[in-house]
C-alpha positions in Angstrom: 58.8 73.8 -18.5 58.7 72.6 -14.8 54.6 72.9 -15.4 54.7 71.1 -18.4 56.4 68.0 -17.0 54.6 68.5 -13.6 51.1 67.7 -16.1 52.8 65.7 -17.7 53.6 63.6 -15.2 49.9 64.3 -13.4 48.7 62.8 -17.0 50.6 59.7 -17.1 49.4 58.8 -13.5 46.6 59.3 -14.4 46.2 57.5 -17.1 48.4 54.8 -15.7 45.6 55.0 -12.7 42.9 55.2 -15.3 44.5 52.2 -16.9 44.9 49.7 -13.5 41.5 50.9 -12.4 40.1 50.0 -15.6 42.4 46.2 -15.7 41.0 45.8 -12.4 37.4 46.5 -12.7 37.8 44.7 -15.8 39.3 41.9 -13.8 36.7 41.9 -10.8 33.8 41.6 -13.0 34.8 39.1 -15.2 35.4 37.3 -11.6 31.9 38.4 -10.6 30.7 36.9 -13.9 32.6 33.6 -13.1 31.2 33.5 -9.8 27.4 34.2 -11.4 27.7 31.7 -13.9 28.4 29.3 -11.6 25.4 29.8 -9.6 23.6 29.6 -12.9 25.1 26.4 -14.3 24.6 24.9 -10.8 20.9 26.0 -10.9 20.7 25.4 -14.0 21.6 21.7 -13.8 19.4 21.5 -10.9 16.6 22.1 -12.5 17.6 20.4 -16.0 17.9 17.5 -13.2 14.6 17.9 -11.4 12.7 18.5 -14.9 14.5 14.8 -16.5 13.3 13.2 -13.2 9.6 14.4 -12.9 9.8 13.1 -17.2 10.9 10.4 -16.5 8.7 9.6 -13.5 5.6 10.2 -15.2 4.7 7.1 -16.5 5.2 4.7 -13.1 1.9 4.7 -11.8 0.4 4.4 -15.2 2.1 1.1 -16.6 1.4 0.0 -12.9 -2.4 0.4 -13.5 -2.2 -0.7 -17.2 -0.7 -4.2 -15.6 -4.1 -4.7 -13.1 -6.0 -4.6 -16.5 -8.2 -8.0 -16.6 -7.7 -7.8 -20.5 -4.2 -8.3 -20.7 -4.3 -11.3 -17.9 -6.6 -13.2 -20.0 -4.4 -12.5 -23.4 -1.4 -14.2 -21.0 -3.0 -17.3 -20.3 -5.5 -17.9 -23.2 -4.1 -16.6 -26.4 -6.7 -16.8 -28.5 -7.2 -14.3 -31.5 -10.2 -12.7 -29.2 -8.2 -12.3 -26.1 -5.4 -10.3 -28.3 -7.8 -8.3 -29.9 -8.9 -7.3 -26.8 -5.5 -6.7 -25.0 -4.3 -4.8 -28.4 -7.4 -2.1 -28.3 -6.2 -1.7 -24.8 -2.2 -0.6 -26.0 -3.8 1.3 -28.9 -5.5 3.2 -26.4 -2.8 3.7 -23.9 -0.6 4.7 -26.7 -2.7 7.2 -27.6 -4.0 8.6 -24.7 -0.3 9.4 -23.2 1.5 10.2 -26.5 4.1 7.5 -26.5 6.0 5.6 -28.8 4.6 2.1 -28.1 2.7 0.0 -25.3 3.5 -3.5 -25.8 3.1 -6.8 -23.7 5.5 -10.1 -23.5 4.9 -13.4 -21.7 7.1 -14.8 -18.9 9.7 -15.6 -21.8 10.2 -12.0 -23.1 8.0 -12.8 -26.0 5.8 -9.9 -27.5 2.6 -11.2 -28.1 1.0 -7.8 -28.3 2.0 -4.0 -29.5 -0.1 -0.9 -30.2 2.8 -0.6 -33.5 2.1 -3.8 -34.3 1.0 -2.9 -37.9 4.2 -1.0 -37.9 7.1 -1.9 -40.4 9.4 -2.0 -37.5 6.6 -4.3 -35.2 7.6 -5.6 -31.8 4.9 -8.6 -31.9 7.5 -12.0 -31.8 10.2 -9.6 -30.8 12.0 -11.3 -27.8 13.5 -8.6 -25.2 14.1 -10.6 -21.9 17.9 -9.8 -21.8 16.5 -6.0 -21.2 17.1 -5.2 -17.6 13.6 -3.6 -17.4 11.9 -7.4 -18.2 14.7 -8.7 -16.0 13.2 -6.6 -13.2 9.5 -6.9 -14.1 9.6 -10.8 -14.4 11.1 -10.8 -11.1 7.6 -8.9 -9.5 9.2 -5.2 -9.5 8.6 -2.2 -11.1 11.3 -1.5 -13.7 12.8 1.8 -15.5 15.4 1.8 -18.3 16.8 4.4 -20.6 17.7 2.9 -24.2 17.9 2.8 -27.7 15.7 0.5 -29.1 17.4 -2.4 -30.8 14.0 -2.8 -33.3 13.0 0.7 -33.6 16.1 2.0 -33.4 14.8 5.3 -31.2 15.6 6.4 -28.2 13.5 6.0 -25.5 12.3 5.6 -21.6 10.9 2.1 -21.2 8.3 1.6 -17.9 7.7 -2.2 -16.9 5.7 -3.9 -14.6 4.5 -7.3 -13.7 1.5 -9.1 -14.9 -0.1 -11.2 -12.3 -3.0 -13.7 -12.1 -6.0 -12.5 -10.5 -5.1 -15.0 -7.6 -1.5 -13.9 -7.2 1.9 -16.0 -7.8 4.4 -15.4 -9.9 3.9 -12.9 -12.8 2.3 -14.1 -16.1 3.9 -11.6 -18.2 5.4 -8.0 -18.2 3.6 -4.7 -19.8 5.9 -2.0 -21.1 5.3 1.9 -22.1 8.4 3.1 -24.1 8.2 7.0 -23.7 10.2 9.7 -26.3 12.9 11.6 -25.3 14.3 13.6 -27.6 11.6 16.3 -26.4 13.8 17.4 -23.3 16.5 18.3 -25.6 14.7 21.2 -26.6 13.1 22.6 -23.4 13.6 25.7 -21.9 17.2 24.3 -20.5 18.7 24.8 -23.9 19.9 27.6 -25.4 22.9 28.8 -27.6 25.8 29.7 -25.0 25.5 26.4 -23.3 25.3 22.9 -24.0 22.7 19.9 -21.9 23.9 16.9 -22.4 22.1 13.4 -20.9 25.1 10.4 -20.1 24.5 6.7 -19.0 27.1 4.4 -17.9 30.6 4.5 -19.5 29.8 8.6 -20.2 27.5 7.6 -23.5 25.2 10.6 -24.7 22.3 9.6 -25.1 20.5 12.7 -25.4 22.1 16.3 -26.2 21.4 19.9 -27.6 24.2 19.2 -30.0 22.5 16.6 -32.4 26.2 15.8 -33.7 27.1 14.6 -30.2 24.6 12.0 -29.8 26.3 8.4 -28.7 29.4 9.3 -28.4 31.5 9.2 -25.3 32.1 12.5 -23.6 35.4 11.2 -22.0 38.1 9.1 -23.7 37.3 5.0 -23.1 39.3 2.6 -23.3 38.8 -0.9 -26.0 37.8 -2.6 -22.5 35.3 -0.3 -21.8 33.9 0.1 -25.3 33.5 -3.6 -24.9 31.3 -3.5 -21.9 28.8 -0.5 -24.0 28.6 -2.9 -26.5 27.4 -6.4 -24.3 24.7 -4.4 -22.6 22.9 -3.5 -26.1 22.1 0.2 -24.8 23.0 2.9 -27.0 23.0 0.5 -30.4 25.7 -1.0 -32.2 28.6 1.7 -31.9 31.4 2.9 -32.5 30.5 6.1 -30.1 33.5 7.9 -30.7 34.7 10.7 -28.5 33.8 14.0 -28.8 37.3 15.1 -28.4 36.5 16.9 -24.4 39.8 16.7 -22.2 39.6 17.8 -18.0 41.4 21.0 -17.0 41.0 19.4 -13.4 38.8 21.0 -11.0 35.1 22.1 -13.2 37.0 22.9 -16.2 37.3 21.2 -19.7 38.8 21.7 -23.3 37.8 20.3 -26.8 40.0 20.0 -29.9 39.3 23.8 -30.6 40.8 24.9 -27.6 37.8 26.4 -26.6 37.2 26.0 -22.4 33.8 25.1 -20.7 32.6 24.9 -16.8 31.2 21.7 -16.3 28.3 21.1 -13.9 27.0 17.4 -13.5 24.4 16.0 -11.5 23.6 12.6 -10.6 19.9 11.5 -12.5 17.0 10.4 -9.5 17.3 6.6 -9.5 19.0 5.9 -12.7 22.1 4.6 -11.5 25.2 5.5 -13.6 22.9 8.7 -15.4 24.1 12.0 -15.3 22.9 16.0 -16.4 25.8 17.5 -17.6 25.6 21.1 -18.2 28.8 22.9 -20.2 28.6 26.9 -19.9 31.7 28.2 -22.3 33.4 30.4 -20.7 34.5 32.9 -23.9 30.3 33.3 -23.4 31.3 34.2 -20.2 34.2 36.8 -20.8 32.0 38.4 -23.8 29.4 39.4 -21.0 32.1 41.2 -19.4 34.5 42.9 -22.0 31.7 44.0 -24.8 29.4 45.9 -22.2 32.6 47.0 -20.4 34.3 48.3 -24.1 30.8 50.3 -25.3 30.5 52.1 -21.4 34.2 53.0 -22.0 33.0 54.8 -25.3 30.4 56.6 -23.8 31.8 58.1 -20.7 33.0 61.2 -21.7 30.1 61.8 -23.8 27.6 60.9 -20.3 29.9 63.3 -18.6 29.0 65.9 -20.7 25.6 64.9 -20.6 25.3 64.2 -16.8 25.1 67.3 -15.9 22.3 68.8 -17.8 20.2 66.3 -17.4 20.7 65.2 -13.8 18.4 67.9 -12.1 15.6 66.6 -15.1 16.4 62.7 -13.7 16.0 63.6 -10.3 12.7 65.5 -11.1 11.4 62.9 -13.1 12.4 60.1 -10.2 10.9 62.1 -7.4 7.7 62.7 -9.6 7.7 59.1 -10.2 8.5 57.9 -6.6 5.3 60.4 -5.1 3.5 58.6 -7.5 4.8 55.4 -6.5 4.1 56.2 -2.7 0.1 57.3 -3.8 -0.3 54.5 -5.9 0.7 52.4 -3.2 -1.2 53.7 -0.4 -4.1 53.8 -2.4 -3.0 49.5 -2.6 -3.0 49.5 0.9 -6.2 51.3 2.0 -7.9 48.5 -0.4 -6.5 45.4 0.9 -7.2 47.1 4.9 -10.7 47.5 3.6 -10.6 43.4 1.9 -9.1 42.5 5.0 -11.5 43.9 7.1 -14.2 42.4 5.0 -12.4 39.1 5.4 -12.1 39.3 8.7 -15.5 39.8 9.3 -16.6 36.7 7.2 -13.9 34.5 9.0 -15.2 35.9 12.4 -19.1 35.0 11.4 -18.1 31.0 9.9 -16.3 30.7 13.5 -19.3 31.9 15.2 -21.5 29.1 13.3 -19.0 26.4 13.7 -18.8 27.2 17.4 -22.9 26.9 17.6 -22.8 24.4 15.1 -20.1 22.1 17.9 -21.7 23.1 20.9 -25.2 22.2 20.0 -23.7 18.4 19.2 -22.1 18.7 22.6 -25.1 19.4 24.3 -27.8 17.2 22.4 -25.6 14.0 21.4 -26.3 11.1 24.2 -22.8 10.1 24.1 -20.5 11.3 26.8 -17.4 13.2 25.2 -14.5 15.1 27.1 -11.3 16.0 26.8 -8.0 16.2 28.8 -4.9 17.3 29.1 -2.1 14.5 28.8 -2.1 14.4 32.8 -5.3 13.3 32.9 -6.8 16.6 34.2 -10.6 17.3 32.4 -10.6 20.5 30.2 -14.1 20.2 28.6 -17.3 17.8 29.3 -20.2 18.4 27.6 -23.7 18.1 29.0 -24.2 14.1 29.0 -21.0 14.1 31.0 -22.6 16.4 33.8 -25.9 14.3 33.8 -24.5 11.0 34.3 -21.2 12.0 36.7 -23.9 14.6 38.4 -21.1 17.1 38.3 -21.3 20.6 36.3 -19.1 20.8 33.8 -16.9 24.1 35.6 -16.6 22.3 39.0 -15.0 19.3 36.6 -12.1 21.2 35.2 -9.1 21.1 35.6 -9.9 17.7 37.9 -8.1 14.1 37.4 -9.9 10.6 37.2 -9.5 9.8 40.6 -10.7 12.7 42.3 -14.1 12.3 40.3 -14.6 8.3 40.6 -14.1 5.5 42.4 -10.2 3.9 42.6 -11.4 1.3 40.7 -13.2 3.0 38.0 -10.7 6.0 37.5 -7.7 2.9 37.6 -9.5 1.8 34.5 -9.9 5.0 32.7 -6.6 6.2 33.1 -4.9 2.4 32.0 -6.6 3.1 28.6 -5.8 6.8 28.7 -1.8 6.2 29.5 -2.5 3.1 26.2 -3.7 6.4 23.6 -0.7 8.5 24.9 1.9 6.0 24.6 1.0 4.7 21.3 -0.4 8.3 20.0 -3.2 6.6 17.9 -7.0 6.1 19.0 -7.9 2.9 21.0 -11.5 1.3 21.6 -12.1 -0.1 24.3 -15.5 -1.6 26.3 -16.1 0.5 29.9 -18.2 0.2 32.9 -19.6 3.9 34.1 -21.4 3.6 37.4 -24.7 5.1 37.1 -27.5 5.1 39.5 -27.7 1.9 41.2 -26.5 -0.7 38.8 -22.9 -0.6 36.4 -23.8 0.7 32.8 -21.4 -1.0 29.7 -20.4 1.9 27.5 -18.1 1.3 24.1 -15.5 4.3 24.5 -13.5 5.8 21.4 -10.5 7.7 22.5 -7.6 9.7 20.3 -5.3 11.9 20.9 -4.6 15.6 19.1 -1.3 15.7 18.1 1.3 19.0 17.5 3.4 19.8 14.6 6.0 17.4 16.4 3.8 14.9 16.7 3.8 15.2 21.0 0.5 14.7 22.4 -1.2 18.2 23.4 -4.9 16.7 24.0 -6.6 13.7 24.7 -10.6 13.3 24.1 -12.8 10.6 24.0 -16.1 10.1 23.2 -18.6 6.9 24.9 -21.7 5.4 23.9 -23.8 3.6 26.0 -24.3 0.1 25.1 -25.6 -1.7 27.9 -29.4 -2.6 26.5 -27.4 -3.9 23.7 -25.5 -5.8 25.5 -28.5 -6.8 27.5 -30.1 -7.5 23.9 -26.7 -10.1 22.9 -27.1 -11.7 26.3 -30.4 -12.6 25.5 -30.2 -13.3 22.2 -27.4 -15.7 22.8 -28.8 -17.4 25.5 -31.5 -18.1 22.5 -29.2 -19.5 20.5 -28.2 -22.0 23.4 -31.2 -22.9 23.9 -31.6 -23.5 20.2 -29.1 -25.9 19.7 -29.4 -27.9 23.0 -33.0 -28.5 21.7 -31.4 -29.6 18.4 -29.6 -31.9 20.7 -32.2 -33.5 22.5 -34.3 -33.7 18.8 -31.0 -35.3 17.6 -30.7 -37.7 20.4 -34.7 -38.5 20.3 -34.4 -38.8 16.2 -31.1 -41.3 16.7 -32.9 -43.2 19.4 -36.3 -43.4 17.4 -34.1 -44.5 14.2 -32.0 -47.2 15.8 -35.3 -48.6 18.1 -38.4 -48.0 16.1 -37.1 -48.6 12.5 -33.9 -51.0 13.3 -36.4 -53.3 15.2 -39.0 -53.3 12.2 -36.2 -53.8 9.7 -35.0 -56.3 11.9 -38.3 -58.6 12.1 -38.8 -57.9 8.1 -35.0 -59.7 7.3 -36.5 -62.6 10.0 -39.2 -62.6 7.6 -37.0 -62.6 4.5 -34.9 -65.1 5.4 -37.6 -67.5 6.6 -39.4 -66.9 3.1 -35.9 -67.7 1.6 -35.5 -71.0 3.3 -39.2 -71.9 2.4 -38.7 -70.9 -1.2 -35.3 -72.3 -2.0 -36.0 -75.8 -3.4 -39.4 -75.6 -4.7 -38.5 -72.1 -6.4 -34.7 -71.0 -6.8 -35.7 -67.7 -8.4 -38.1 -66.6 -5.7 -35.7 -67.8 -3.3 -33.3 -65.5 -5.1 -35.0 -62.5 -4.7 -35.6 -63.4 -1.2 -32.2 -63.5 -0.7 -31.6 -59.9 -2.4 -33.9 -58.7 -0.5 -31.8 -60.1 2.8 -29.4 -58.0 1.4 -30.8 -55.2 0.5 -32.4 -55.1 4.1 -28.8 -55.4 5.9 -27.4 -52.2 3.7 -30.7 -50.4 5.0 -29.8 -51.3 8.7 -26.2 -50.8 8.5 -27.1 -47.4 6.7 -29.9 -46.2 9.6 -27.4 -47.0 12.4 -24.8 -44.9 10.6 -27.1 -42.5 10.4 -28.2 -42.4 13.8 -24.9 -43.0 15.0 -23.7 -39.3 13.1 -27.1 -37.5 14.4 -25.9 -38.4 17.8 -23.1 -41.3 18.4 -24.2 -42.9 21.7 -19.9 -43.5 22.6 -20.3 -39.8 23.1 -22.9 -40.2 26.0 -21.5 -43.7 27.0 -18.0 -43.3 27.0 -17.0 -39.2 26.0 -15.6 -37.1 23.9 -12.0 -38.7 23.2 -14.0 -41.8 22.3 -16.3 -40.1 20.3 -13.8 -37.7 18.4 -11.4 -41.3 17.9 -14.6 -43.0 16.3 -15.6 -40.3 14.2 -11.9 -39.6 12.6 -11.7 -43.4 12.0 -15.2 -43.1 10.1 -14.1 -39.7 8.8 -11.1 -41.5 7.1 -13.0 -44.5 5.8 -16.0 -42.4 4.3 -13.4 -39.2 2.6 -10.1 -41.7 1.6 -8.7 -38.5 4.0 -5.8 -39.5 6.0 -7.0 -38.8 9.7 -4.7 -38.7 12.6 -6.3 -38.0 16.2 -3.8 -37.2 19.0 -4.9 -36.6 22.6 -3.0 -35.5 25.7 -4.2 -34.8 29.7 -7.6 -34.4 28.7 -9.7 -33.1 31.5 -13.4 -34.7 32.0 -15.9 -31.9 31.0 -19.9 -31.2 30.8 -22.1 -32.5 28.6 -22.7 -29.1 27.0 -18.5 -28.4 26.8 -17.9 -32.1 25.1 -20.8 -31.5 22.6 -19.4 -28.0 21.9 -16.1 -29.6 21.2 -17.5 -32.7 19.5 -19.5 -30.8 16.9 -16.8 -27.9 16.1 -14.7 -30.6 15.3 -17.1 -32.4 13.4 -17.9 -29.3 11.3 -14.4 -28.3 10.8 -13.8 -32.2 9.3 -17.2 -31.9 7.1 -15.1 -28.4 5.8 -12.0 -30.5 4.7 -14.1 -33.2 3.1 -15.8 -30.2 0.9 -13.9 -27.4 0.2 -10.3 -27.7 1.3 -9.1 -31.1 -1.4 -6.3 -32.2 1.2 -4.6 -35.7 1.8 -4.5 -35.2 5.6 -5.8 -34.1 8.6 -4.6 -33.7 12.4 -7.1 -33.6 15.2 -5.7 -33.0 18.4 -7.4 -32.4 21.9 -5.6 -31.3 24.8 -5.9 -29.8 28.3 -3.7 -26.8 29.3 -4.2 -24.5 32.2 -7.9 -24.6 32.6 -8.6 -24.7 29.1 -9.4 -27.7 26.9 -8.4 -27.0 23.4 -9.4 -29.1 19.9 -7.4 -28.2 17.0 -7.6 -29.3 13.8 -4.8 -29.0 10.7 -5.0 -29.9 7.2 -2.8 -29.8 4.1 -5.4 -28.2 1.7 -5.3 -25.3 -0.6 -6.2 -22.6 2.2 -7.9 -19.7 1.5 -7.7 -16.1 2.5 -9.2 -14.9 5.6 -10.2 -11.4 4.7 -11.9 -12.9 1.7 -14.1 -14.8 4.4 -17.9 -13.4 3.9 -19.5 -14.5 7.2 -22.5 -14.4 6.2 -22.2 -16.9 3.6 -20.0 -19.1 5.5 -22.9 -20.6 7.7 -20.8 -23.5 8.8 -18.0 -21.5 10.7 -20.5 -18.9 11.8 -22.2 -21.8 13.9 -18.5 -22.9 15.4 -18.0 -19.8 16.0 -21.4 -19.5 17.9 -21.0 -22.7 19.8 -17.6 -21.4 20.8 -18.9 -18.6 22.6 -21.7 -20.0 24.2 -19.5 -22.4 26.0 -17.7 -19.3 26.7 -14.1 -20.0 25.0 -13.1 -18.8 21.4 -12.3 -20.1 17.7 -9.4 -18.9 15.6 -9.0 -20.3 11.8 -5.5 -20.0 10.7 -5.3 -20.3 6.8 -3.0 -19.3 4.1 -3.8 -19.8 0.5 -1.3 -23.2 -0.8 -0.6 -23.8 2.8 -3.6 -25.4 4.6 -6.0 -24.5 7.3 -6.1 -24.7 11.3 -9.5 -24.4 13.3 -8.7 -24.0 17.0 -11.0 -23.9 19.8 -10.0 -23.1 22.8 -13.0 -23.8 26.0 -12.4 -23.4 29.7 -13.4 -26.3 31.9 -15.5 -26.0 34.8 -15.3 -28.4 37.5 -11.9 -30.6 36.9 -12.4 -33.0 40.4 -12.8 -35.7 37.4 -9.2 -35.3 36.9 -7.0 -35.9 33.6 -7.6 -38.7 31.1 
């Protein structure tokens, strides 16, 4: 009896053990399945988030390059049946090419004036859609992005927008939009039937879900005010978007009206403000994992028990079997890929050996000087030009600084632009003197620095050609050009002088002529005498006209009186001949040479004869000053500007010649211009010789 209960007893613990080991397996792995379908939802979501982005992303740079198109510009600002044709073939074609719903275009009103669906029942051509956000942002010059339902169409959709501008800039013409699907994400590989994908805007409003039947409605209770807000912003149609009946358990849980419980996971949508991912994983799903594989092991366990035994020495076998065969199979792997390897290897080691020749025999045959340094100057590598010109072999130079090579001077100057590249880590041209032989050579140097993976500095090398026969060859050629144009001085002086003597005195003695016949004629023949006295007449115009134009060749107040004389007279002619309000201004104006005054006198001139032709302004300032040395001529108008990059200088003959002038009387020009603003020519000349003092 005493045995009896003592089994007993041994049976109920045991199954009472049997029972709380079972409740808390059970138990822990339905807490381990919690925990893992966390992880998954939170990945999940993550990528259902990352997915939605890259979607919705896709078509940014393409609306932006369908706006540059010079076919829909000209459909903006001429309208004609021609234009729209050809702006229409373009949205067909767009449409078609990225498999969207419509490309359409509207003017700076929110007018459609061309659709690829404009054949369509539903066509947006005379649609108006400037209260959307995305024209709102568009007509304002920026890329815009909106998720809606389309009040015409009445599909859902991702609309792209971007500005329209003239070729010349300004504010937009128009706006082109792509409207992309996207009810395709609702079946991608983020769906499936244990869970639900749902895609919110503001308020909580689905707007795109795996459950068709919760499409616009609100996923949270809303109140009446904020019903009211969904329906002013004309996003997700015309209501009522009820709720879908989903209450918070706090924390990541929720209920619906069945009392069935979800895990929530929600992620904020990649610049769509107030958009969400919201992934629900139902946690019955969940338990199902847990109790049904849990219930069918239970089942079988005493019939594995049974089984384990025989068949345990045949699994063991059958593993060990398989692992030797494992371990061959891989060792086989490995013998191959040593062998590939090797081969590799090989191959890598031959291309470095070719690449090494290939650097080292431009090293040694380029005639530029290259080197490089560590960043404290010290040399690590010169190549053969180097060792010529410094007379130094390349081993005794590394590991050496600037100054223990060259002169204080020189190294002073290589190691200012060397301390420039490894402050400002970027390369940096400059113009160098190398001494060589007997004489300074010029040499244009290129250096740059080799940067780590944290961007420090880890070498510096720089590479120098010599320049100094073509900077002999400028020299010359610029002394050429100064000797040019003082000899189209001098033939503009002689030209002026023969005008006003030679042909002002002949014109002269034929009016004395014309008058006298005028007197002789008048009362025995009025009409002769008439033409006489048009001929008078005609004969003033002709001298005033050949002292004007002698005067402009070369004004003699230039040589008699200088250049503020001469730049006051020609602004008071400037304004009389171009209706061109001139204003000249003058302050502690040094006296200068003749060749610095016509330098000054001429740019000037040119710069005016630029304002009368191509700039259409009401005013011009012409200011010459003297400051520190320098006399300086500017001159400011109110035109239309223009832009300086756009400036071809070998077309522009007229500031290529300022230019020229400027730098043979050894100063600068600078032309400040903005397009609608106006235009500023400076020139800035250093004066030689002030004992004339300031005038």
């Amino acid at each position: 009896m005493r045995l009896r209960v003592i089994i007993l007893i041994l049976s109920l613990v045991a199954v009472v053990s049997t029972s709380a080991g079972g409740l808390y397996y059970f138990f822990s792995l339905r807490d381990q399945e919690y925990s893992v379908a966390r992880r998954r939802g939170a990945s999940r979501t993550e990528m259902m988030q990352n997915q939605l982005s890259a979607y919705l992303s896709g078509n940014l740079n393409t609306v932006r390059a369908l706006a540059g198109l010079k076919e829909l510009r000209v459909a903006l600002t001429r309208e004609d049946p021609a234009s729209l044709a050809a702006a229409n073939a373009i949205l067909d074609h767009f449409q078609q090419a990225l498999e969207v719903d419509v490309c359409y275009l509207m003017d700076r009103g929110g007018d459609t004036v061309a659709s690829s669906n404009r054949r369509a029942p539903h066509s947006f051509v005379g649609q108006n859609f400037a209260f959307r956000p995305y024209f709102q942002e568009a007509i304002s010059g920026r890329a815009g992005k909106y998720l809606a339902l389309g009040t015409t169409s009445h599909k859902r959709g991702a609309y792209y927008s971007f500005p329209v501008f003239a070729q010349t800039g300004g504010a937009p013409l128009g706006v082109v939009v792509i409207k992309a699907p996207i009810g395709g994400w609702e079946s991608g590989p983020a769906a499936d039937a244990d869970s639900i994908n749902l895609l919110t805007g503001p308020h909580d409003v689905i707007f795109s879900s795996s459950r068709k039947q919760w499409l616009f409605k609100t996923l949270w209770p809303k109140s009446p005010e904020e019903l009211a807000q969904v329906a002013a912003s004309r996003q997700f149609g015309e209501g009522p978007w009820p709720w879908v009946g989903l209450s918070p358990l706090g924390g990541d849980m929720a209920e619906d009206r069945s009392g069935r419980r979800y895990i929530i996971f929600s992620r904020e949508l990649k610049q769509y403000p107030g958009w969400k991912v919201v992934h629900l994983q139902s946690l019955r799903v969940i338990s199902e994992a847990v109790w049904r594989p849990l219930a069918r092991t239970t089942g079988l366990v005493v019939l594995g028990l049974c089984l384990f035994a025989g068949v345990l020495v045949y699994i063991l076998h059958r593993k060990a079997g398989h692992e030797i065969a494992q371990r061959e199979t891989a060792e086989r792997n490995l013998r191959q890929a040593k062998e590939q390897l090797s081969h590799y290897s090989k191959e890598l080691e031959r291309q470095v050996r070719q690449r090494t020749r290939e650097v080292a025999g431009f090293l040694e045959y380029t005639p530029a000087v290259v080197y490089m340094k560590d960043p404290q100057g010290r040399y690590i590598m010169v190549n053969s030009r180097w060792e010529q010109l410094f007379g130094m072999p390349r081993h005794e130079a590394q590991g050496k600084t600037l100054h223990e090579v060259f002169p204080p001077e020189v190294a002073d100057q290589f190691r200012n632009n060397d301390l420039r590249v490894l402050q400002q880590k970027k390369p940096y041209q400059a113009e160098e003197l190398f001494p060589y032989g007997d004489q300074m050579h010029s040499y244009l140097s290129v250096r740059f620095p080799i940067l780590d993976e944290e961007g420090n500095v880890t070498r510096l090398c720089g590479i120098s050609v010599d320049i100094t026969d073509l900077k002999s060859a400028q020299d010359q050629l610029r002394r050429l050009s100064g000797n040019i144009m003082a000899s189209q001085e001098k033939e503009r002086t002689a030209i002026a002088r023969e005008l006003h003597d030679e042909l002002g005195q002949v014109l002269t003695a034929l009016r004395m002529d014309a008058v006298w016949l005028r007197d002789r004629l008048r009362q025995s023949q009025p009409p002769a005498a008439a033409r006489a006295d048009n001929m008078c007449r005609l004969i003033d115009k002709t001298i005033s006209d050949v002292r004007l134009i002698a005067t402009r060749l070369r004004p003699p107040v230039l040589d008699d009186l200088g250049l503020v004389d001469a730049l006051e007279w020609y602004t008071t002619e400037f304004e009389k001949r171009t209706d061109v309000a001139c204003v000249f201004n003058h302050f502690q104006v040094p006296e200068v040479d003749e060749f610095t005054a016509i330098a000054a006198y001429r740019v000037a001139q040119e710069a005016l004869t630029n304002v009368a032709r191509h700039a259409a302004a009401t005013s011009v300032d012409v200011i010459l000053r003297g400051s520190d040395g320098f006399l300086e001529v500017s001159v400011v108008d109110n035109g239309r500007g223009f832009d300086i990059k756009n400036l071809d200088q070998r077309k522009s003959l007229g500031i290529a010649g300022m230019r020229e002038r400027a730098s043979l009387a050894g100063g600068r020009l600078e032309i400040i211009s903005q397009i609608g603003v106006g235009t500023e020519v400076l020139l800035k000349l250093p004066v030689h010789g002030l004992a004339g003092g300031l005038r």
